[in-house]
N, C-alpha and C positions, 0 to 999 in steps of 0.2 A: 189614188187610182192612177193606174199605168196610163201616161200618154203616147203618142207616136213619138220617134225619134229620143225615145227617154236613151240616157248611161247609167247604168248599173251595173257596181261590181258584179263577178261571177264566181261562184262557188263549185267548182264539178267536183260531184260528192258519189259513191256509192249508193245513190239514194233517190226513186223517183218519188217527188211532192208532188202533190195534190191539192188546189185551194181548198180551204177550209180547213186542212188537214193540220195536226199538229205532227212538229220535227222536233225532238231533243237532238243537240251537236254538242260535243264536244273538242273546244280550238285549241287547237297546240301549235301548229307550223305559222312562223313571223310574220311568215306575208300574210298569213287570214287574221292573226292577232289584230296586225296593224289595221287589214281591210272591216274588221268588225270594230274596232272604236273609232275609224270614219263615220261607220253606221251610225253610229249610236254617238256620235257628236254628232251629225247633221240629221240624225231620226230619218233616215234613208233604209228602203228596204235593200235587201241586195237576193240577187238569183241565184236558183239550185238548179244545175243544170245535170244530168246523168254522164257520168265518166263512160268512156270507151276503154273497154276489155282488152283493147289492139295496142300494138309498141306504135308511137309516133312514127309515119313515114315522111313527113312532111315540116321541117322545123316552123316554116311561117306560116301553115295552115292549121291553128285552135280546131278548126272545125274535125281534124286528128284524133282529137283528145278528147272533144266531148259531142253531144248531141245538140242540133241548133233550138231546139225547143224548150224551155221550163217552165220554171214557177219564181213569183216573188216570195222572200219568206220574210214575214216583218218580226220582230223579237220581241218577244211582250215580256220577257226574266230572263235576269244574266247575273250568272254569281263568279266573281273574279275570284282566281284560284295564283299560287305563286308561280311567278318565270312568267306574267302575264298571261297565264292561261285561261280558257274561260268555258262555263256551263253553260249552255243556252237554250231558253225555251222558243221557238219558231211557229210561226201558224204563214199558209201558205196562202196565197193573195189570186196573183193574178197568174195568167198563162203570157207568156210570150214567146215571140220568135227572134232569134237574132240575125239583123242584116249585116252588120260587121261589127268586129271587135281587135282590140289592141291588147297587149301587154301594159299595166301603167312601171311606171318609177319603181314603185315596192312590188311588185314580180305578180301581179294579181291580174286576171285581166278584165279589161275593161269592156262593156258590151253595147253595141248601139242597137235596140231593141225597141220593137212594135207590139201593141201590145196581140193577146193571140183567143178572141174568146170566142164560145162556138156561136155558131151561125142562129140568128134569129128564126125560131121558129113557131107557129100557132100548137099550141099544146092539147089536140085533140083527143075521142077516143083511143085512139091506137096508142098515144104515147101514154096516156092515164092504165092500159092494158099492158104495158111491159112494164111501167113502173110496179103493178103487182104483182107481175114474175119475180123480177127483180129481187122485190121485198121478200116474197117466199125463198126463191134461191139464198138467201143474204140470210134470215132465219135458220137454217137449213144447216150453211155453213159452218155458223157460228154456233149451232150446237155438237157439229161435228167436230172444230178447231177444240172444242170445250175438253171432247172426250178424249180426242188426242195430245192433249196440252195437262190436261187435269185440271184445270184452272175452271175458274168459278165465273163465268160470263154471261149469267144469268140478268144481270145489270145492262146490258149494250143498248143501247139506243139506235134505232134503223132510223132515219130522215123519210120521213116523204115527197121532200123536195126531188125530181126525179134528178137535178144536178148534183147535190149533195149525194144521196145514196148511192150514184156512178161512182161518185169521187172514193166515197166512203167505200164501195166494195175494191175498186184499185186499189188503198191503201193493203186491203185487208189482205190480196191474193198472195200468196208467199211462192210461185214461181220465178222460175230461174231472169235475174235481170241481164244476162250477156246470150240469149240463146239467138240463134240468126235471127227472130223476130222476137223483140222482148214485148212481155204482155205488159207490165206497164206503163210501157214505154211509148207504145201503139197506142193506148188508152187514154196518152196524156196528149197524144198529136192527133189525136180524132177531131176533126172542123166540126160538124153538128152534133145537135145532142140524142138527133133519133137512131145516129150511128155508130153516138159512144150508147146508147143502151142498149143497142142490137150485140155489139160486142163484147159490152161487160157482160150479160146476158149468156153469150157462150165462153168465154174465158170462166167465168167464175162456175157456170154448170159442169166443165169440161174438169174445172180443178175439183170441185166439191164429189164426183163423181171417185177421182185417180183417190180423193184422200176419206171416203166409203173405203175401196177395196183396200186401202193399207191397215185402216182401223181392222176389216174384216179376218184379215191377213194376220194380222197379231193378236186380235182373240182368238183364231182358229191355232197358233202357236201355243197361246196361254194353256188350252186345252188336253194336249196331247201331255201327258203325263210323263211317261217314258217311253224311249223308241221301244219300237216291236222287234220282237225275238227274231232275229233272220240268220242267213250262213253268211257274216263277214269275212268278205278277203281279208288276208295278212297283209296284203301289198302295202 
C-alpha cells in the first residue's frame, strides 16, 4: 500500500489507469527497460501517469509533460523479448498525487508522491440509487460497444462495488484523452466517490447516447440500396 512521501518511478504513458484495472505495456525505450528491472528486482510498483498532448514549454517543469495525478501499476507477468525488451501484464493499485519529482541518473523520473484516495464516505440510499444507474447505463453500453465492435461480450462481468464499476466504466469510455477536459482524466482526479459516480453517470450516458446514433447512422447507410434517380450536375 502507498504511504505519504513514497518515490516512485513514473511512467507518462498515453494511457489513463484505473485501480483494479488491467494495463498490457509494451517496453522498448532504455530508460523504461532499465526503470522496469528496478521494479522487479526490488518488487516495487512504479506510476502511470497521463502524458500531455502540448510541446514542453518549460525544460525544468515535468509538470509540462504530464499530468500530477495517477495510478500505481504492480506487474503480476513479464515476458522478456530480445534488445531487452519486455511484455508486461499491469493491474493498477493506488491513486496518487505528486508533490515533486526529479529526473533520476537513467533519464526516468523520479516522483515524490502522496498517496490520492477518495474521500470517506457513509454509503447510503442515494449512493446504493446511482450505483443502479450506473449498472443499467454500463449494461447498456456494453451491448452497444458489442454491436459496434462485433465482438462477443456477452461474458463481461459489472462489479457492484460502486468503486470498482466507476473505475470499470472509465476504463471502458473510449473518448477523446487530449480534449480541453479529458473524460478520464477528470474521472481519475475526482476526490469523493459520490462525485466520481455523479460524473461517470453522465460521461458514460453522454457517450452511450453519441455511440446509439452512429450505430443508428450506419444501419440507416446499410439500408439504402442504391442512390436515387436525380438530375446530377457535370461539375
Amino acid at each position: 500500500m502507498l504511504v505519504q512521501d513514497s518515490n516512485i518511478p513514473l511512467f507518462p504513458l498515453n494511457v489513463v489507469l484505473f485501480p483494479g484495472m488491467m494495463l498490457p505495456l509494451h517496453v522498448f525505450e532504455d530508460r523504461y527497460k532499465i526503470m522496469i528491472r528496478e521494479c522487479l528486482a526490488d518488487g516495487q510498483p512504479f506510476g502511470v501517469v497521463l502524458a500531455k498532448d502540448t510541446p514542453q514549454t518549460d525544460g525544468n517543469d515535468p509538470f509540462a509533460e504530464f499530468y500530477p495525478i495517477g495510478t500505481t501499476a504492480r506487474i503480476t507477468a513479464v515476458e522478456h523479448l530480445k534488445d531487452g525488451r519486455m511484455n508486461l501484464i499491469t493491474i493498477g493499485q493506488d491513486r496518487f498525487v505528486i508533490r515533486d519529482c526529479y529526473q533520476g541518473k537513467d533519464d526516468f523520473f523520479i516522483g515524490q508522491v502522496d498517496p490520492f484516495p477518495l474521500a470517506d464516505e457513509n454509503r447510503n440510499d442515494t449512493l446504493e440509487q446511482m450505483t443502479t444507474i450506473l449498472r443499467s447505463i454500463m449494461e447498456r453500453y456494453i451491448t452497444h460497444l458489442a454491436e459496434a465492435s462485433g465482438e462477443d461480450l456477452s461474458g463481461a462481468v459489472i462489479p457492484t462495488d460502486p468503486i470498482a464499476l466507476a473505475f470499470l466504466a472509465g476504463t471502458a469510455i473510449q473518448g477523446p484523452l487530449w480534449s480541453r477536459h479529458s473524460d478520464k482524466q477528470t474521472l481519475l482526479e475526482t476526490q469523493s466517490l459520490r462525485a466520481l459516480m455523479a460524473k461517470t453517470i453522465h460521461i458514460l450516458d453522454k457517450e452511450d447516447k453519441i455511440l446509439i446514433y452512429m450505430l443508428q447512422a450506419y444501419q440507416t447507410h446499410e439500408q439504402v440500396d442504391r442512390l436515387p434517380f436525380v438530375d446530377y450536375s457535370l461539375n
